[in-house]
C-alpha positions as CSV (number, residue, x, y, z in Angstrom):
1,X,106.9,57.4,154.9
2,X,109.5,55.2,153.7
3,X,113.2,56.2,153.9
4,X,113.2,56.1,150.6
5,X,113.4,60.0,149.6
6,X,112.1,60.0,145.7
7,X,113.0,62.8,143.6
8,X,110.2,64.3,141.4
9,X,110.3,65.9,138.5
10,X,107.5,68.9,137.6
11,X,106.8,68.4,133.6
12,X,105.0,71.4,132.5
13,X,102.6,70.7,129.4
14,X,103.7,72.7,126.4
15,X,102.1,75.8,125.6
16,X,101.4,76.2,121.5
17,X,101.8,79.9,121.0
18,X,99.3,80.6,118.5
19,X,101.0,82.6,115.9
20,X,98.5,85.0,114.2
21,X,99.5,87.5,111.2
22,X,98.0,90.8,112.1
23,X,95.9,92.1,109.4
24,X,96.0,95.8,108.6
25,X,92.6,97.3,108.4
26,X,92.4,98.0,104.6
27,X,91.6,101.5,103.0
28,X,90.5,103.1,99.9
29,X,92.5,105.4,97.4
30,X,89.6,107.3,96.0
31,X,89.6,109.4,92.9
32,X,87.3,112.2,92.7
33,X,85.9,113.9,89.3
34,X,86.5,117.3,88.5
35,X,86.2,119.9,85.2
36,X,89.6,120.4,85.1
37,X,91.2,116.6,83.9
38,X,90.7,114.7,80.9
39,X,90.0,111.4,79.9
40,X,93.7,111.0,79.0
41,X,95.0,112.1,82.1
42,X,92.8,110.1,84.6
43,X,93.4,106.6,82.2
44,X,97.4,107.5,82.1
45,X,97.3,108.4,86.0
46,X,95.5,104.9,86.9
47,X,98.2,103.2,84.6
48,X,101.6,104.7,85.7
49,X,100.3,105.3,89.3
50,X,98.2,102.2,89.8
51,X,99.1,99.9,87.4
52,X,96.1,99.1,85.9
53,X,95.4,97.6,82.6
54,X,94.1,99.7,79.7
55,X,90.1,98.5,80.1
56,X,90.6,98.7,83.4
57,X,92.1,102.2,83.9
58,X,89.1,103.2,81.0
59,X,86.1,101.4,83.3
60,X,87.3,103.6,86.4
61,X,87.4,106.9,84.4
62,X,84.6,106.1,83.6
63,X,83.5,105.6,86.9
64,X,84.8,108.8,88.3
65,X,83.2,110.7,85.8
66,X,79.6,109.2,86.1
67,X,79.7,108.9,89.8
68,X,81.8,111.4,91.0
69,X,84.5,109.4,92.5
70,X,85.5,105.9,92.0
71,X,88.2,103.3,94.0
72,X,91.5,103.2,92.6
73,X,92.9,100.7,94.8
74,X,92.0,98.9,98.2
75,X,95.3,98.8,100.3
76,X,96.6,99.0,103.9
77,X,96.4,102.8,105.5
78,X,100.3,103.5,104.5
79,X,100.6,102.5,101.0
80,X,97.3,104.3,100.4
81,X,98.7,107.4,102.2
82,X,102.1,106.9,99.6
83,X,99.0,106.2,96.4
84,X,97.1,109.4,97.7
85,X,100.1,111.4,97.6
86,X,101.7,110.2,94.4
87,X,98.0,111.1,93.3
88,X,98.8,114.8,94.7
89,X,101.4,115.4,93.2
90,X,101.3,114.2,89.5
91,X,100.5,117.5,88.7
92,X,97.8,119.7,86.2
93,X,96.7,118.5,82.9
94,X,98.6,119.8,80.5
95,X,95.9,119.1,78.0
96,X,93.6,121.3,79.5
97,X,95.0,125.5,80.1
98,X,92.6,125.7,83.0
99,X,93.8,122.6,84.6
100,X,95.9,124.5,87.4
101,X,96.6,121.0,90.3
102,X,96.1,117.7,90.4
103,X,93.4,115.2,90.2
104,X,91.9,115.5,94.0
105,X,92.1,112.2,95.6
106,X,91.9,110.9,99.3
107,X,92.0,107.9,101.6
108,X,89.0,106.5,103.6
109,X,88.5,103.0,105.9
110,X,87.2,100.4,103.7
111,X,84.4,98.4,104.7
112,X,84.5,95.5,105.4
């Protein structure tokens, strides 16, 4: 060795963080059919509560009643939670004197 001290300096290679949005696992608001609701009330709840169009809001009454349930919305877990519960509580028909709650509705995992 040489008398010669040499001074070295450690570069570290930069490290790219990889920056990834986390995706919340989506869920469905899902509407379910019943004697005790009309036509009227399922179109208006889809439109005030969902914001759907008119045809659309028409197409998924339509839905519920033929199938039994239909998908109001696809959302993450807590703003179908807030749609289930606005749901809830909209309250009876007040076209129909039998119609004593609201529409039933709940949230499942979507596929997908």
């Amino acid at each position: 060795m040489s008398g010669d001290y040499e001074s070295s300096t450690v570069v570290e290679p930069a490290v790219e963080q990889e920056v990834r949005t986390k995706r919340l696992p989506p869920y469905n608001v899902i509407l379910v059919n019943d004697e005790d609701h009309t036509f009227e009330y399922v179109i208006e709840l889809l439109i005030k509560l969902f914001a759907h169009s008119l045809p659309r809001a028409k197409d998924l009454t339509w839905e519920v009643h033929s199938r039994g349930r239909a998908i109001a919305m696809t959302t993450h877990k807590e703003r179908a939670e807030l749609k289930r519960d606005q749901v809830l509580a909209y309250g009876p028909d007040p076209r129909l004197a039998r119609s004593k709650a609201s529409l039933r509705c709940y949230i499942e995992p979507a596929e997908g």
